[in-house]
C-alpha positions as CSV (number, residue, x, y, z in Angstrom):
1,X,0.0,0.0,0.0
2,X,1.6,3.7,-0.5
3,X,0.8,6.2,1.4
4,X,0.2,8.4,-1.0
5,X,-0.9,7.9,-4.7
6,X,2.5,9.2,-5.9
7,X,4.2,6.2,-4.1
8,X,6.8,7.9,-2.0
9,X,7.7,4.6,-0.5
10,X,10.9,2.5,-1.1
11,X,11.1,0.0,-4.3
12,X,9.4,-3.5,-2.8
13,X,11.2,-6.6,-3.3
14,X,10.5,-8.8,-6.3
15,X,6.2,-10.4,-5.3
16,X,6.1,-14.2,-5.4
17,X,3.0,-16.0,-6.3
18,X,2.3,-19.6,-4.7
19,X,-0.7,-22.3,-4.4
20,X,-2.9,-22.5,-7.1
21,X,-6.3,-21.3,-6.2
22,X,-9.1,-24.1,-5.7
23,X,-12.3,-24.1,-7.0
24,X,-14.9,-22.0,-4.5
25,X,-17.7,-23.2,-3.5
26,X,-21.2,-21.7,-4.7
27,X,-23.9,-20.6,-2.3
28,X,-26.3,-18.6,-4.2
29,X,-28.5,-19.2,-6.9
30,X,-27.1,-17.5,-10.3
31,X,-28.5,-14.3,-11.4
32,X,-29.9,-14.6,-14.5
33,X,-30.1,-17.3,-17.2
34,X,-30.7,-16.3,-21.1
35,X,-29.6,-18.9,-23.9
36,X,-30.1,-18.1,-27.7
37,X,-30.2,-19.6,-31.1
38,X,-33.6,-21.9,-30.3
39,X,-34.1,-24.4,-28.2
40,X,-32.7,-27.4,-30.3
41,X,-29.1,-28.9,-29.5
42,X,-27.8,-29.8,-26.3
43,X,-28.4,-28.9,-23.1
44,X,-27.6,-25.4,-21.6
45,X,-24.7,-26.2,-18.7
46,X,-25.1,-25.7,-14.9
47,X,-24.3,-21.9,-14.5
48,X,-21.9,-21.3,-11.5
49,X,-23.2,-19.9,-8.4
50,X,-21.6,-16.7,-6.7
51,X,-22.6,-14.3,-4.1
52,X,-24.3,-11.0,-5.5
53,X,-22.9,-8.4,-2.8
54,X,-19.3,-8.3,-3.5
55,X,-17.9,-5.0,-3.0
56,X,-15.7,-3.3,-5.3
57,X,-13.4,-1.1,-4.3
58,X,-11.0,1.7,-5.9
59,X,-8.1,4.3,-4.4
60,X,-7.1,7.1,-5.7
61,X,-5.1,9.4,-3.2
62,X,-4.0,11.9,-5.6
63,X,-7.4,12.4,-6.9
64,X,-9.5,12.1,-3.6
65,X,-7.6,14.3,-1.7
66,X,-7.6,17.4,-4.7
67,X,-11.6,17.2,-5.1
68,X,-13.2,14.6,-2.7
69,X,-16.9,15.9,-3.8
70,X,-15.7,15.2,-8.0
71,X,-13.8,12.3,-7.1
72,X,-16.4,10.8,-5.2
73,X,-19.2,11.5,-7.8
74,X,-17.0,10.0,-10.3
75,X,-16.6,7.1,-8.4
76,X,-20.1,6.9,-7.7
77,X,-21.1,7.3,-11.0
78,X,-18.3,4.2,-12.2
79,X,-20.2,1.8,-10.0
80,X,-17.8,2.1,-7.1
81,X,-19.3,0.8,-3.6
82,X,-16.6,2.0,-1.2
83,X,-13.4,3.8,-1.2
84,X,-10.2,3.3,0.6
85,X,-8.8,6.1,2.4
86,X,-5.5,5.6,3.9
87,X,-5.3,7.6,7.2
88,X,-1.1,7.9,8.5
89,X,-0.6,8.4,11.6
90,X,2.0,10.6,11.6
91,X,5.0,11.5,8.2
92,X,4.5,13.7,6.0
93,X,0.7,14.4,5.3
94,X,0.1,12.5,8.8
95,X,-2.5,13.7,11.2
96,X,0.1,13.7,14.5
97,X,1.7,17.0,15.4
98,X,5.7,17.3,15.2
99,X,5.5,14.3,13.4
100,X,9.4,14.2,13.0
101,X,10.5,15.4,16.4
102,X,12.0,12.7,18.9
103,X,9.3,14.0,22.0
104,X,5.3,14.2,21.4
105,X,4.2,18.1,21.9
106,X,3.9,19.1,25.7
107,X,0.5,18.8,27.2
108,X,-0.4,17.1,24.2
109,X,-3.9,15.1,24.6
110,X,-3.6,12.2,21.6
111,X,-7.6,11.4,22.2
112,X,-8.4,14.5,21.9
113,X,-9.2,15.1,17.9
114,X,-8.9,19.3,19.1
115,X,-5.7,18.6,20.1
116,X,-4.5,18.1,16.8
117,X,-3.6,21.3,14.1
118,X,-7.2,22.1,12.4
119,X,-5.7,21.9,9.0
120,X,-4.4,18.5,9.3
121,X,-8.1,17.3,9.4
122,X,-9.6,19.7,6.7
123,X,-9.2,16.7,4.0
124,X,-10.4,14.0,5.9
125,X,-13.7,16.1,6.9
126,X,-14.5,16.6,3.4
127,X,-14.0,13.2,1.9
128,X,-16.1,12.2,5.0
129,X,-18.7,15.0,4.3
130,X,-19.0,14.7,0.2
131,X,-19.4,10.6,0.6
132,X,-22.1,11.0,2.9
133,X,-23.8,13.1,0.4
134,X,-23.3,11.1,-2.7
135,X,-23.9,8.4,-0.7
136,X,-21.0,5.7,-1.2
137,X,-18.8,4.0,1.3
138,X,-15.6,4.5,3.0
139,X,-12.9,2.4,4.3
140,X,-10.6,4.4,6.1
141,X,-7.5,2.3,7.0
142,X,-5.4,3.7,9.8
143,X,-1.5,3.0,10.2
144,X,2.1,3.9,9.3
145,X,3.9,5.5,9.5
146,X,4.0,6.2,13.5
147,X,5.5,9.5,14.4
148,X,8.6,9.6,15.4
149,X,8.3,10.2,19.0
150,X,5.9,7.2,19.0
151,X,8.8,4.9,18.1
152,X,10.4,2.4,20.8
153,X,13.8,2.4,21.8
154,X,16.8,0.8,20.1
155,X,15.8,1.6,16.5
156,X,17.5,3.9,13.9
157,X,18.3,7.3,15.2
158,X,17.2,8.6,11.7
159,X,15.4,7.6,8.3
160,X,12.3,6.2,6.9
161,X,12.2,3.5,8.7
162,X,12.7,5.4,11.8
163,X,9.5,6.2,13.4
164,X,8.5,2.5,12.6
165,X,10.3,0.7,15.1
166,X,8.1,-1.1,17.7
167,X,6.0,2.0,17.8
168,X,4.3,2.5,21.4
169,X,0.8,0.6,21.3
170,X,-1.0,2.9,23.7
171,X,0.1,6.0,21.6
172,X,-1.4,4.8,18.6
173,X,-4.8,3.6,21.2
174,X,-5.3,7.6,22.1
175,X,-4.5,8.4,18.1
176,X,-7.5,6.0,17.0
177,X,-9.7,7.1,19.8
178,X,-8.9,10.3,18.3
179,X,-10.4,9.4,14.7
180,X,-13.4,7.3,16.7
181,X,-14.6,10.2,18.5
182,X,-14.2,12.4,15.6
183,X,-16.2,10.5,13.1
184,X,-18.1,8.7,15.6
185,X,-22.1,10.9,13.8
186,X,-21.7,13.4,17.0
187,X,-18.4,15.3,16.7
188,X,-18.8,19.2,15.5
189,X,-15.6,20.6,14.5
190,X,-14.9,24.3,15.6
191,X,-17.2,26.9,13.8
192,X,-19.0,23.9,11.6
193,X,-22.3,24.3,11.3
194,X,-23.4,20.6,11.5
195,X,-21.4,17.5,12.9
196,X,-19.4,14.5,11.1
197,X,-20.8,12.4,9.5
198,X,-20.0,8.9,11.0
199,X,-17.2,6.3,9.4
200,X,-18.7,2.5,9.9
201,X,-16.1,1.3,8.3
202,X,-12.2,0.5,9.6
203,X,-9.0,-0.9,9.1
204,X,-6.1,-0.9,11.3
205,X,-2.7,-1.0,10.2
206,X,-0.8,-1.7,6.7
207,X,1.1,-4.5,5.5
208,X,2.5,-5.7,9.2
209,X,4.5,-8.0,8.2
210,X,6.2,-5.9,5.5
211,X,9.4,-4.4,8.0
212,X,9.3,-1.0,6.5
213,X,5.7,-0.6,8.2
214,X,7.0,-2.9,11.4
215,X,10.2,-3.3,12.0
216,X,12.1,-5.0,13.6
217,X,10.0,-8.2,11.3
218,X,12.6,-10.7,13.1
219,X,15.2,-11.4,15.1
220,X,17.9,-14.5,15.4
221,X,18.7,-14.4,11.7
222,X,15.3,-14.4,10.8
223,X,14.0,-17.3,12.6
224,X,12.0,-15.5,15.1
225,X,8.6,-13.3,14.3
226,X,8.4,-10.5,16.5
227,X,6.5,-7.9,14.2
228,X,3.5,-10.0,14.9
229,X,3.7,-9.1,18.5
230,X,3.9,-5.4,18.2
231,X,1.3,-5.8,15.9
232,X,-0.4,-7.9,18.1
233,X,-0.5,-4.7,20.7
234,X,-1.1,-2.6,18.0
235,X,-4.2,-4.3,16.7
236,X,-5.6,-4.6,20.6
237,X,-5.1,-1.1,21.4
238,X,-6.8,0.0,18.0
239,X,-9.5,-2.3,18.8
240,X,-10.3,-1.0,22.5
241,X,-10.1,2.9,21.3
242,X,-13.0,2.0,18.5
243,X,-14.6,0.2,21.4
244,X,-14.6,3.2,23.4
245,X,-16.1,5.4,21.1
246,X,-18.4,3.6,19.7
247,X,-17.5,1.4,17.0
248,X,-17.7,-2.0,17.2
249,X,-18.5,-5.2,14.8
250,X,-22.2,-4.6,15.8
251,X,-22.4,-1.3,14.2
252,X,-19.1,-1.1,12.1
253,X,-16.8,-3.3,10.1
254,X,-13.4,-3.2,11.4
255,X,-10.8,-5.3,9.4
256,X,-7.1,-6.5,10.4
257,X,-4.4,-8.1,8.7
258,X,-3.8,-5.9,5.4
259,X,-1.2,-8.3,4.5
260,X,1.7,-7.8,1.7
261,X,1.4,-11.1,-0.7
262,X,4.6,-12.2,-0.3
263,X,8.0,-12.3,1.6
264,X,11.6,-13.9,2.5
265,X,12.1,-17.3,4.2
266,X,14.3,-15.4,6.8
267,X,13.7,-12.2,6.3
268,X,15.6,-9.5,7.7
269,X,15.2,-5.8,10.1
270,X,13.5,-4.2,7.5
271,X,12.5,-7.1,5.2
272,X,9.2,-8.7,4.5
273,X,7.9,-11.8,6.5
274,X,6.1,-14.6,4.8
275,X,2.4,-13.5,5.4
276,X,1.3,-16.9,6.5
277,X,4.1,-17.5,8.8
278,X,3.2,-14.0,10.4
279,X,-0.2,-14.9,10.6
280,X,1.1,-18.1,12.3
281,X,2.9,-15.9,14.9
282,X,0.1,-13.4,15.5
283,X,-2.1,-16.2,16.8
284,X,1.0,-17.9,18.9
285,X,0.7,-21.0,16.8
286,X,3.3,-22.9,15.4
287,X,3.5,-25.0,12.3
288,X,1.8,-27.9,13.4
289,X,-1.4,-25.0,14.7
290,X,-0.8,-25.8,18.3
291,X,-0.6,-22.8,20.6
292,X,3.3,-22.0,21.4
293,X,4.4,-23.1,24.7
294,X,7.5,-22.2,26.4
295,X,10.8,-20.4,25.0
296,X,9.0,-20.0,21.5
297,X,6.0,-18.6,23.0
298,X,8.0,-16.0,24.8
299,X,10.3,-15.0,22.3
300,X,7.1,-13.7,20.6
301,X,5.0,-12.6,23.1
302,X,2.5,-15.3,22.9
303,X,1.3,-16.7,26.5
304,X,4.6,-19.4,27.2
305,X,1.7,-21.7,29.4
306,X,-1.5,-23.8,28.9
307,X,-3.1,-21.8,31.3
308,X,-2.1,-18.8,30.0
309,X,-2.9,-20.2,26.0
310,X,-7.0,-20.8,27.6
311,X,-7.2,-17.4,28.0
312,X,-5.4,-15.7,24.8
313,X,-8.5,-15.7,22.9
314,X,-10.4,-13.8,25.7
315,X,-7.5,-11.2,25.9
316,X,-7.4,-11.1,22.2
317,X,-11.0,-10.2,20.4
318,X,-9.8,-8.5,17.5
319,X,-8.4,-11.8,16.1
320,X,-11.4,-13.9,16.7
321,X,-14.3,-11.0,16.7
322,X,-13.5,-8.4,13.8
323,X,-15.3,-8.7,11.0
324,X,-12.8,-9.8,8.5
325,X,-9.2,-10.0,7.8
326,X,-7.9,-8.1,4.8
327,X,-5.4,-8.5,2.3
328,X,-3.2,-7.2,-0.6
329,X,-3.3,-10.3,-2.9
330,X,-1.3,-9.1,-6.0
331,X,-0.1,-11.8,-7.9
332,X,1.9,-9.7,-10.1
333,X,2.6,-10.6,-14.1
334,X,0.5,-14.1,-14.0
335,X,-3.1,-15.2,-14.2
336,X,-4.6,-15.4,-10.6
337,X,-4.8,-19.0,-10.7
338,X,-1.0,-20.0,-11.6
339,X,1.6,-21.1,-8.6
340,X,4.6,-19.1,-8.8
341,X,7.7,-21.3,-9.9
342,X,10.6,-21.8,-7.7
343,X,8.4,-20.1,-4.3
344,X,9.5,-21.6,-1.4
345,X,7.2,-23.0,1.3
346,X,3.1,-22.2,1.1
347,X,3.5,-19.6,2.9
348,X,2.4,-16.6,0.4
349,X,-1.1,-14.6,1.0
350,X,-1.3,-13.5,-2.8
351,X,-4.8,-14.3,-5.2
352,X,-3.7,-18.0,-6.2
353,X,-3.0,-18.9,-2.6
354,X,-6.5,-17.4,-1.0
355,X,-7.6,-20.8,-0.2
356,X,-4.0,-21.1,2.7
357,X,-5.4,-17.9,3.8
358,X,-8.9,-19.0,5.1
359,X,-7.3,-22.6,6.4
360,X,-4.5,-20.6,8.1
361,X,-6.9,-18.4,9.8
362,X,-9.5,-21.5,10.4
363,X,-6.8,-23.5,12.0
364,X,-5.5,-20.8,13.9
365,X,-8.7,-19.8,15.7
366,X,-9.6,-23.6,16.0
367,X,-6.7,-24.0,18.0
368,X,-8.0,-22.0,21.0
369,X,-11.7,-24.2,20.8
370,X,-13.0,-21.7,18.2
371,X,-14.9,-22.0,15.1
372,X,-14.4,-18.8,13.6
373,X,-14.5,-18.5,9.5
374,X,-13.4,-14.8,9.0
375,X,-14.6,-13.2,5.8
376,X,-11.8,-12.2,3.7
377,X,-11.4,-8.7,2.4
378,X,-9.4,-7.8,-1.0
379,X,-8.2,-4.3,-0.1
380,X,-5.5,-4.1,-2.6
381,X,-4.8,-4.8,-5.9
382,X,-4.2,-4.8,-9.3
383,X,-1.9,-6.1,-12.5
384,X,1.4,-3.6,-13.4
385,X,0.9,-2.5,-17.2
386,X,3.2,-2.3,-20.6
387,X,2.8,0.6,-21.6
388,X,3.8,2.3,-19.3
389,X,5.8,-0.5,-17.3
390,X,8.3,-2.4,-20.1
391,X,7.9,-5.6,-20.4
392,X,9.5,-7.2,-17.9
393,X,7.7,-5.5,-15.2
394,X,4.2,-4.9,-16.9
395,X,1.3,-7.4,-19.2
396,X,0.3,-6.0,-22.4
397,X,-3.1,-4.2,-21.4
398,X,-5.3,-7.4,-23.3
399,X,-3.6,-9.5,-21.0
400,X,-3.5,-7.3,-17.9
401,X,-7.6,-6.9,-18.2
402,X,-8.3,-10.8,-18.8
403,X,-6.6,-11.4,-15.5
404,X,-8.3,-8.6,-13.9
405,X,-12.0,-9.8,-15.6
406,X,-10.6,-13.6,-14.5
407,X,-10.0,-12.8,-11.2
408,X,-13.4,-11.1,-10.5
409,X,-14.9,-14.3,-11.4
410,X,-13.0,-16.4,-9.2
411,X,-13.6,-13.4,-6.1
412,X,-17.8,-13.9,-6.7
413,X,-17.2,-17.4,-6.8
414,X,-15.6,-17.6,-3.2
415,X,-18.0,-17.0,-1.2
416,X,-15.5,-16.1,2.0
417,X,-14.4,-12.9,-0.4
418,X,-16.5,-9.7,0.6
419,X,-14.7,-7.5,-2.1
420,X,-12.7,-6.8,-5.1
421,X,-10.0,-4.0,-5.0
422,X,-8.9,-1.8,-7.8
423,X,-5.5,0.0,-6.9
424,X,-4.9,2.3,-8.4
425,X,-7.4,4.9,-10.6
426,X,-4.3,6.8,-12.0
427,X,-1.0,5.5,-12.3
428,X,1.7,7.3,-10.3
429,X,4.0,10.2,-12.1
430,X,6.6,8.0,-13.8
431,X,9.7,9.7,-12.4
432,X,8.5,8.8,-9.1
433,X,9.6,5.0,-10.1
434,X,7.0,3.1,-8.6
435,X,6.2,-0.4,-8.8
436,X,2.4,0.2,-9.0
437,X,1.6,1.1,-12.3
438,X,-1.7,-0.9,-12.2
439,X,-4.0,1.7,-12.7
440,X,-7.0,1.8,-15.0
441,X,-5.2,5.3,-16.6
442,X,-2.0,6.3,-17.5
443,X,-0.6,9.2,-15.3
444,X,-1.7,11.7,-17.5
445,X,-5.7,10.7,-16.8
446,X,-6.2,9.2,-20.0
447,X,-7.9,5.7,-20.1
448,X,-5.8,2.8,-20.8
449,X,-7.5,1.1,-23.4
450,X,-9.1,-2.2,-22.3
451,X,-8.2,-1.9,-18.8
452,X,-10.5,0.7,-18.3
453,X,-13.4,-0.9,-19.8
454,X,-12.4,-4.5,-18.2
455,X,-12.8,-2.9,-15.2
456,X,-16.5,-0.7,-15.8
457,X,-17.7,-4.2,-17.3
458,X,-16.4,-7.5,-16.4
459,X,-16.4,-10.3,-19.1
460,X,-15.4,-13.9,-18.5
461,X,-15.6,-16.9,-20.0
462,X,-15.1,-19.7,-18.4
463,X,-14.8,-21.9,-20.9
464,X,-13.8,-21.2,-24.7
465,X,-14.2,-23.7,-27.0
466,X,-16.8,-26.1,-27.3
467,X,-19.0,-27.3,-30.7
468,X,-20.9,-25.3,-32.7
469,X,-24.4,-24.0,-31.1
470,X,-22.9,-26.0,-27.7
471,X,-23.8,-23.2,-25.1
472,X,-21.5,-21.6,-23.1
473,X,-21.3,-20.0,-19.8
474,X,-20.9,-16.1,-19.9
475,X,-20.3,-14.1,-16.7
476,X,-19.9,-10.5,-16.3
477,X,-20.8,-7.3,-14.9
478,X,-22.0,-3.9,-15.6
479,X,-20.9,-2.4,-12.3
480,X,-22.2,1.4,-13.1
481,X,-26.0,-0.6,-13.7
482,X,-27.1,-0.2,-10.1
483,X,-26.5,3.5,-9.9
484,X,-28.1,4.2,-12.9
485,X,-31.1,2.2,-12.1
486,X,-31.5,4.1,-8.9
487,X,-31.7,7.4,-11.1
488,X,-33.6,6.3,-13.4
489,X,-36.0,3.7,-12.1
490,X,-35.5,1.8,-15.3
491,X,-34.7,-1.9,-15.5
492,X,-31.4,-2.3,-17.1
493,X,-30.5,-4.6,-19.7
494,X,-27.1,-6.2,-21.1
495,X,-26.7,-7.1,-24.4
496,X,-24.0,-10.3,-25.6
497,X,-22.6,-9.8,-28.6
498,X,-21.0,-12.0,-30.9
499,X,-18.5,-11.2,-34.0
500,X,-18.0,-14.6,-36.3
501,X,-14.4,-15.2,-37.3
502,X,-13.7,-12.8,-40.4
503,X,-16.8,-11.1,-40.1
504,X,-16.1,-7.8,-38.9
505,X,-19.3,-7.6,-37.6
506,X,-20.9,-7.6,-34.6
507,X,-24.4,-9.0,-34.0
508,X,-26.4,-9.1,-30.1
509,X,-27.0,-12.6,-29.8
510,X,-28.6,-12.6,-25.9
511,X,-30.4,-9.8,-24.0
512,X,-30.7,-9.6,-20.1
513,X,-32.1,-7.7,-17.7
514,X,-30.2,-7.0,-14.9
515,X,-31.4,-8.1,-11.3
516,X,-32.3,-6.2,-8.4
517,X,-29.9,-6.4,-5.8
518,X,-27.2,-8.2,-8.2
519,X,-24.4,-5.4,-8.3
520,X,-24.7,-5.7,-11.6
521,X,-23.3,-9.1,-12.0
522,X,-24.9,-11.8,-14.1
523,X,-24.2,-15.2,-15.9
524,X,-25.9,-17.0,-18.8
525,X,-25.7,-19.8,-21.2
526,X,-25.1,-18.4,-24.8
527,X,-25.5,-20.8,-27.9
528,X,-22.7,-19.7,-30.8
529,X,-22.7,-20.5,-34.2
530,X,-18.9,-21.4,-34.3
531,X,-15.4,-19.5,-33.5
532,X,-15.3,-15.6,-33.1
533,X,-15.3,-12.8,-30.1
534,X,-17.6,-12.4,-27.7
535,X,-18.2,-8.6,-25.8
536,X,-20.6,-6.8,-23.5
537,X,-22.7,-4.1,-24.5
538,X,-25.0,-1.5,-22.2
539,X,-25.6,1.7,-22.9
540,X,-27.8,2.5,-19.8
541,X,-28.8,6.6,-20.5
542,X,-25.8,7.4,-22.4
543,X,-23.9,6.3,-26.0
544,X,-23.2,2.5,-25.7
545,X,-20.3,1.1,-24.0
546,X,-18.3,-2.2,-24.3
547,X,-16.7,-4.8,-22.3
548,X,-13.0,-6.0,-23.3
549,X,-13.5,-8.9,-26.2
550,X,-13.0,-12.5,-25.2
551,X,-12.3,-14.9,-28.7
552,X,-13.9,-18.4,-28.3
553,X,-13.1,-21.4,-30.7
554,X,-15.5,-23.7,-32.5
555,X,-14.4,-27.5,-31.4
556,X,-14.7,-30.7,-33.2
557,X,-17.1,-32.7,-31.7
């Protein structure tokens, strides 16, 4: 995650992809169902089942925070159910006063939100104010980097990686209690006519087990965790201040975990840890999913008796109450279903290995007499593009939005995923050399071509070649549908289109209309009449607008 959409942050480590990603199961029934061409030849297939209230959700730093009320309408108008705001702590564009200095202000109150400058809030109060107006959702994710006189002792006397080292737990409790009381629905800022409206929706901490954000990750040459325990304090004191002004799972969502993908075997000060194995650690399990006992359990902070292990989950509700863990599953230049070659271990948190995610976290709360089965929140990600990446570091944008299209699919088939994540809108500025060119426009605000529309309109295909007038299953999405409908009280229909090989011309071979409550998502069995293209087409109260093409392939029978 950067901080800012300009990526300001160091250059990540090469991502590692592992596990291939198992087939979902289905719990609800499928959308719609269309087929054309008659009713003679073989029998429509069994659509796939997926859940209708996946969330999508886009950032856009740069953007958001120069116009949240046209950012927001833009984003409302695309579709877009909720939108990440990342909320530092402290660094530059960080709410904490002195941010840099090595002692926190004198007779400074860090729960009280007055007791922070005015103008460090003024952004924050009108994305809050202009979302509640246009009515779409926020997720404000609070973390790193701490301010400097928040850090622990021992660490680097100066740097980026400073003010990250074992930062104080209870400082960053009155910092959150802080944001609670201010966008807790009551809170009137100084000479505002009207209060705040309230956040519901939270996420605490980034990529803890990525040691720029946590550090130090290990110690012993790598072979102990210890970021998970600081995070561990972190995550409890985060969880109390919420408590204490009112937000809980009851009312709010409020997410941990916001794991990086990937990481080294034995990483070091500043390196990243092997999501899994930090997940491991954060529950005081071990390999094996028994609770640590012992020297183990006390090199990371984990309870070193049984008697003490009985009581962890009591002393530890955000890992067994919040409403989801959440993750940055970027599988980097390869469809989301391919293991990464050569990856060591099964420990990666990246798109092909969500499956280890929700069995790590299973096993882990199972091992304290709990059957919890957390839902799992994609709050990052996104494929790196050529142009403008080269080729070794981007896809060529047909490829980049068939595994963006594919892996939407495979997130409404898992029924444990609540959301899909776009990052970014806008690439960052080029000379900033950042890895995350995976926006749906170039840095200049134009369009890319096919991302963008992959993204408005979701095509997949699940299968591609079957024989002539053999139906097959189309899934997709017109994610602005919804919003329109709601303005215009219209029903809104899809059209599947079909160009025959050397054609040149496209024909609408199947018509839907969408259903309530579906997000716009849909599937169908189409009948072809032999190889070609298949695309999308809506053109709800403006001209008409297309999905990315998908070619299928007439097989022998």
């Amino acid at each position: 995650m950067t901080l800012a959409s300009d990526d300001h942050r160091p250059a990540r480590p090469p991502r590692r992809r592992t596990a291939l990603l198992a087939g979902a199961a289905a719990l609800l029934a499928a959308l719609a169902v269309s087929a054309c061409g008659g009713s003679s030849g073989p029998r429509p297939p069994r659509l796939p089942s997926g859940h209708s209230d996946l969330e999508s959700i886009i950032e856009a730093e740069g953007f958001l925070h120069a116009d949240p009320p046209a950012a927001l309408r833009f984003f409302k108008s695309l579709g877009i159910d909720r939108v990440r705001v990342y909320v530092p702590w402290g660094g530059l564009g960080g709410l904490a006063p002195k941010p840099m200095a090595k002692r926190a202000p004198a007779r400074f109150d860090a729960a009280d939100p007055n007791a922070y400058p005015a103008t460090n809030w003024v952004v924050y109060d009108r994305i809050v104010r202009a979302a509640a107006k246009v009515e779409i959702g926020l997720d404000f994710t609070v973390g790193p980097p701490a301010p400097r006189w928040a850090a622990g002792p021992g660490g680097p006397a100066r740097g980026i990686y400073a003010a990250d080292w074992e930062p104080s737990a209870r400082d960053f409790g009155q910092f959150v209690r802080a944001l609670g009381k201010r966008y807790g629905g009551h809170f009137k800022p100084p000479g505002a006519a009207s209060p705040l409206p309230r956040v519901n929706f939270w996420s605490l901490w980034n990529e803890p087990n990525y040691g720029i954000y946590l550090a130090p990750a290990t110690t012993d040459n790598g072979t102990v965790e210890v970021s998970p325990r600081f995070y561990r304090a972190l995550l409890a004191a985060g969880w109390d201040a919420l408590a204490q002004t009112g937000h809980t799972p009851r009312t709010d969502t409020i997410l941990f975990g916001e794991t990086a993908p990937h990481g080294y075997l034995n990483p070091g000060t500043f390196e990243p840890l092997q999501p899994l194995r930090f997940v491991r650690a954060l529950y005081c399990v071990g390999s094996d999913f028994r609770p640590l006992q012992g020297v183990a359990a006390s090199e990371r902070g984990c309870p070193s008796t049984s008697a003490g292990s009985q009581r962890f989950a009591a002393e530890n509700p955000a890992l067994f109450d919040a409403s989801g863990f959440a993750v940055h599953p970027y599988p980097d230049l390869t469809a989301p279903t391919v293991k990464t070659p050569g990856l060591i271990g099964n420990d990666a948190a990246d798109f092909p290995a969500l499956p280890n995610v929700e069995s790590t976290l299973d096993r882990a709360a199972a091992a304290y007499g709990r059957t919890v089965r957390l839902p799992i929140w994609n709050t990052e990600y996104g494929y790196r593009t050529d142009p403008p990446d080269n080729a070794t570091y981007g896809l060529p944008l047909p490829t980049a939005a068939a595994y963006l299209n594919e892996s939407e699919y495979l997130s409404w088939l898992d029924p444990r995923l609540r959301s899909y994540d776009q990052y970014l809108l806008t690439d960052p500025v080029p000379a900033n050399k950042s890895h995350f060119m995976t926006g749906l426009e170039f840095f200049t605000g134009q369009q890319k071509p096919i991302v963008f529309d992959a993204f408005r309109m979701p095509l997949w295909l699940p299968r591609t070649s079957a024989p002539r007038r053999t139906p097959l299953v189309v899934w997709g999405c017109v994610r602005p549908a919804p919003v329109t409908q709601a303005r215009t009280g219209r029903p809104q229909v899809v059209q599947v289109q079909f160009e025959p090989a050397g054609s040149h011309q496209w024909g609408t071979v199947s018509r839907l209309t969408l259903a309530k409550g579906s997000n716009g998502y849909f599937t169908t069995a189409v009948r072809f009449s032999g190889s070609g293209a298949v695309r999308l087409a809506w053109n709800g109260s403006g001209p008409m607008l297309h999905s990315r093409t998908q070619a299928i392939t007439e097989a022998s029978k």
